[in-house]
C-alpha positions in Angstrom: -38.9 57.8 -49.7 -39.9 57.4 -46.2 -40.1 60.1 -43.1 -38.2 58.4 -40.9 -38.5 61.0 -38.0 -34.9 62.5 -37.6 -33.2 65.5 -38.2 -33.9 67.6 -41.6 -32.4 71.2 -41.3 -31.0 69.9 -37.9 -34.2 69.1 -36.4 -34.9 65.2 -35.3 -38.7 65.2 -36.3 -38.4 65.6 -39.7 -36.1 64.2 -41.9 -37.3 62.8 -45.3 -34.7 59.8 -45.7 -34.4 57.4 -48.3 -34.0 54.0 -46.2 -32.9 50.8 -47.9 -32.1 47.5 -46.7 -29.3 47.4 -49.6 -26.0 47.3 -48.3 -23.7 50.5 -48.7 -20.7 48.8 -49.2 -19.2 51.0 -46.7 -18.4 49.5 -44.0 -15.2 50.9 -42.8 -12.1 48.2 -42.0 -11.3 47.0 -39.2 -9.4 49.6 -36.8 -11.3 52.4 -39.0 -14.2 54.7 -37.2 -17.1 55.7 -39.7 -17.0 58.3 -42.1 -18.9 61.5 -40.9 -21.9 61.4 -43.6 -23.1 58.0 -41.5 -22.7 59.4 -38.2 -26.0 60.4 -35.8 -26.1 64.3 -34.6 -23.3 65.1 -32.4 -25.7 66.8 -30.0 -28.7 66.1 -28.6 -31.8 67.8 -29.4 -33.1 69.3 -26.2 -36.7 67.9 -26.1 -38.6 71.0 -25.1 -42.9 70.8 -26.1 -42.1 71.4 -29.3 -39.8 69.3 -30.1 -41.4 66.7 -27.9 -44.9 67.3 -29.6 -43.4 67.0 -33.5 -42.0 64.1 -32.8 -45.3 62.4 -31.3 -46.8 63.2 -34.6 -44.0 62.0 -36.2 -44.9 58.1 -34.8 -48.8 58.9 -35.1 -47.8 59.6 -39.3 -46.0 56.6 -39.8 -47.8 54.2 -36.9 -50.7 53.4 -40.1 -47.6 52.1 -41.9 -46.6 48.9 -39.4 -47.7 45.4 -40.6 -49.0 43.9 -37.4 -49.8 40.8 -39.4 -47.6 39.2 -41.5 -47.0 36.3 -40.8 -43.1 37.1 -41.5 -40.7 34.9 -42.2 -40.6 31.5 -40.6 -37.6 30.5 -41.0 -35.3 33.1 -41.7 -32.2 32.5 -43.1 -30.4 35.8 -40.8 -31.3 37.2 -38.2 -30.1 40.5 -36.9 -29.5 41.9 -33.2 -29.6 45.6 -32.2 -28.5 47.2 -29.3 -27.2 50.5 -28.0 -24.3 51.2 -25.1 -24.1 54.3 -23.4 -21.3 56.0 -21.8 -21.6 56.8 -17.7 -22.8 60.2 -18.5 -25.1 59.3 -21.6 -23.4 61.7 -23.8 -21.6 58.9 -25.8 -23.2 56.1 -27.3 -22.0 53.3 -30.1 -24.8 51.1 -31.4 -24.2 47.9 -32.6 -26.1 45.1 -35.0 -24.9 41.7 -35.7 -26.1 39.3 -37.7 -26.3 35.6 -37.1 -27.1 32.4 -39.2 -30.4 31.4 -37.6 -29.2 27.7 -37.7 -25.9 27.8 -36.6 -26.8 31.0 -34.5 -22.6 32.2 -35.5 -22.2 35.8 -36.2 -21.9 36.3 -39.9 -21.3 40.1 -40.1 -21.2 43.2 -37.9 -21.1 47.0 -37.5 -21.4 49.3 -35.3 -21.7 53.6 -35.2 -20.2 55.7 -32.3 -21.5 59.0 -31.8 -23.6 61.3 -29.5 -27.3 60.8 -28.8 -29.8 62.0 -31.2 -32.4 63.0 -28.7 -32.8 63.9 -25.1 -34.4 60.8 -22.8 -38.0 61.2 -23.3 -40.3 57.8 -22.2 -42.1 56.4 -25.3 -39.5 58.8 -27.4 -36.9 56.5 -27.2 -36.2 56.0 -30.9 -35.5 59.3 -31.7 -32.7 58.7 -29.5 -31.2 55.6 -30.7 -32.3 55.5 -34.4 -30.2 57.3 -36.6 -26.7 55.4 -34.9 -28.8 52.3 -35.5 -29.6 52.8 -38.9 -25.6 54.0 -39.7 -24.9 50.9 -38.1 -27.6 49.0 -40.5 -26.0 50.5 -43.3 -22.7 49.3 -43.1 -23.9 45.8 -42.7 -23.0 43.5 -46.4 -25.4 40.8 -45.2 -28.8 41.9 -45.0 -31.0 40.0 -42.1 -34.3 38.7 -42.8 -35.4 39.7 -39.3 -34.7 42.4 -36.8 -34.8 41.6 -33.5 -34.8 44.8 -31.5 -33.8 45.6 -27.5 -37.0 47.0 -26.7 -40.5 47.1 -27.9 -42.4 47.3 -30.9 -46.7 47.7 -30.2 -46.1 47.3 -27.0 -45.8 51.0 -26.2 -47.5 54.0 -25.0 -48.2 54.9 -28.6 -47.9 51.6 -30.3 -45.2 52.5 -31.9 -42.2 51.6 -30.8 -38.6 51.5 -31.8 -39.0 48.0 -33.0 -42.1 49.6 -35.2 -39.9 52.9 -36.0 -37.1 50.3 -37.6 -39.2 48.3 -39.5 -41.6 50.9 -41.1 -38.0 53.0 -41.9 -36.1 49.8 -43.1 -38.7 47.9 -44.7 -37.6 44.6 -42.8 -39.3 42.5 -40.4 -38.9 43.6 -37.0 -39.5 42.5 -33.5 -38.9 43.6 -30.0 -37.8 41.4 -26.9 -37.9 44.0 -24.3 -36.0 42.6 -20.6 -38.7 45.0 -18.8 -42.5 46.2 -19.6 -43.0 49.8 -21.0 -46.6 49.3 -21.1 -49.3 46.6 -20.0 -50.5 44.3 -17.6 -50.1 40.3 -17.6 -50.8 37.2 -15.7 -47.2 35.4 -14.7 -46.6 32.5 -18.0 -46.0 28.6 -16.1 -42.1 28.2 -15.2 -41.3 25.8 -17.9 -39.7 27.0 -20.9 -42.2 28.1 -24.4 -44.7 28.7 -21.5 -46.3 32.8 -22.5 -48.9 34.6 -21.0 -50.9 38.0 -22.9 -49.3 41.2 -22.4 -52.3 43.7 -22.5 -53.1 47.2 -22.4 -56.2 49.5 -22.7 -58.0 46.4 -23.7 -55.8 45.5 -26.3 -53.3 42.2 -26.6 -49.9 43.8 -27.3 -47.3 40.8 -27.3 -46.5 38.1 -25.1 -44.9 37.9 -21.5 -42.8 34.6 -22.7 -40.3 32.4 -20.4 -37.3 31.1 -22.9 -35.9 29.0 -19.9 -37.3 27.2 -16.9 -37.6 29.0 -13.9 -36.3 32.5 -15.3 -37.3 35.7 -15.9 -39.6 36.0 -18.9 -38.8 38.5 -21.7 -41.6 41.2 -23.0 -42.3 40.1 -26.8 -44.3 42.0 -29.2 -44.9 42.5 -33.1 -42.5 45.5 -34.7 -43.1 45.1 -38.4 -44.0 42.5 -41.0 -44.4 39.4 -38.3 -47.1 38.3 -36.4 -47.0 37.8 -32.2 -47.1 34.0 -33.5 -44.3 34.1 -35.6 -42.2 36.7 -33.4 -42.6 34.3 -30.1 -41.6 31.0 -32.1 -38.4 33.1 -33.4 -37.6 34.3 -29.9 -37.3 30.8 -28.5 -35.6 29.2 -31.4 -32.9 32.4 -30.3 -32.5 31.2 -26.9 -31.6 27.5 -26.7 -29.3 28.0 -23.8 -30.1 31.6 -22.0 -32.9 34.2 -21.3 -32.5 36.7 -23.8 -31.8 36.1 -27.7 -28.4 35.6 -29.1 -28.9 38.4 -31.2 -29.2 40.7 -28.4 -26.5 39.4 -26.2 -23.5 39.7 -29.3 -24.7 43.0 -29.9 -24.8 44.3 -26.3 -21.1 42.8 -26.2 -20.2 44.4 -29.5 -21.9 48.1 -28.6 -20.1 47.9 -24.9 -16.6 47.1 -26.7 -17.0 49.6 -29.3 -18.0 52.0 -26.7 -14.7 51.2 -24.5 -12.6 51.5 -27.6 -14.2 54.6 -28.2 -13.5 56.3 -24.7 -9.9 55.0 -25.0 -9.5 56.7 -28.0 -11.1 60.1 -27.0 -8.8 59.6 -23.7 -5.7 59.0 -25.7 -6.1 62.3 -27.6 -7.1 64.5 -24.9 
């Protein structure tokens, strides 16, 4: 049993859940929303000091946990996209993972949770936020990936512990992050040409790699989440973008989480 941070007697900080990477086999059809024992809290925890300082010692407790070595696998037979759409006005979110064939790089299952954020915005807290849809989400799934690959960061955070981090130590499963923006660090620009990376670092320390996964594009912020090393996790990013800048595990499940959000908001219009 792990602590994955969330929500025991209603409080997000604290919640001692027992995490697999087994499939639930419940997976609702299609058409079907999910049942309410997988859904995240419907209201945010306001993040007053408190709350705010429990869950910081949440991610200092588990940080001793994440594998920053690996190696991970290197050729992973599935590989699994995460992402998270919000609604205008935040209060709505649907999180989505899909998983793809790393060869063929088709989607071989999906699922997604819709529900209310978990946790007010709070930089370098953002997993307490997103977490608990994500891991409905991961539960529905009746494939389970050999690698995560998150929409955000991993070590490379304030804390070094980031939602890519959070997800692997909760799941067990090798994780990554391929953040579009920086959270933390300094770097010196990679060449133009595709593969090309530079050192993302912070306080001293080496905390992933600013890497360009086309020519003449904006580079992506990699770094280590669980189980794989900054090696590993760079060659897996660029065997995920043959053709555009970020992985094609993010980009089927930022259109997955943006159409189940839409469906959603439909729905809540149609019964209003």
């Amino acid at each position: 049993m792990i602590d994955s941070g969330f929500g025991k007697a209603g409080h997000p900080a604290l919640w001692d859940s027992p995490v697999s990477a087994k499939s639930s086999g419940s997976r609702p059809a299609a058409g079907e929303g999910p049942d309410d024992s997988a859904r995240p809290a419907l209201d945010a925890q306001p993040a007053g000091p408190g709350i705010v300082a429990e869950a910081v010692a949440v991610q200092e407790e588990l940080r001793p946990l994440v594998d920053l070595v690996g190696p991970g696998p290197s050729a992973p037979a599935t590989v699994a996209g995460l992402d998270v759409a919000y609604s205008p006005g935040g209060d709505l979110l649907a999180a989505a993972v899909t998983v793809l064939d790393a060869r063929t790089l088709e989607v071989v299952d999906s699922a997604v949770s819709v529900g209310r954020p978990a946790f007010d915005y709070v930089p370098g807290l953002f997993a307490f936020r997103e977490l608990p849809a994500l891991l409905a989400a991961l539960d529905r799934l009746t494939v389970v990936p050999d690698l995560l690959v998150c929409d955000g960061h991993g070590l490379a955070h304030p804390r070094r512990f980031g939602l890519a981090c959070h997800l692997g130590v909760v799941t067990g499963l090798a994780a990554i992050g391929v953040g579009k923006t920086p959270l933390v660090g300094t770097w010196d620009p990679p060449a133009d040409q595709r593969g090309a990376w530079s050192s993302l670092r912070d306080g001293g320390d080496v905390v992933g790699r600013v890497l360009r996964t086309q020519d003449g594009v904006k580079p992506v912020f990699v770094s280590v989440g669980h189980r794989m090393s900054l090696e590993n996790a760079t060659a897996q990013v660029l065997a995920l973008t043959p053709r555009y800048r970020l992985p094609a595990t993010t980009r089927t499940a930022d259109r997955l989480s943006r159409d189940a959000l839409a469906e959603a908001q439909a729905q809540a219009q149609q019964a209003d």
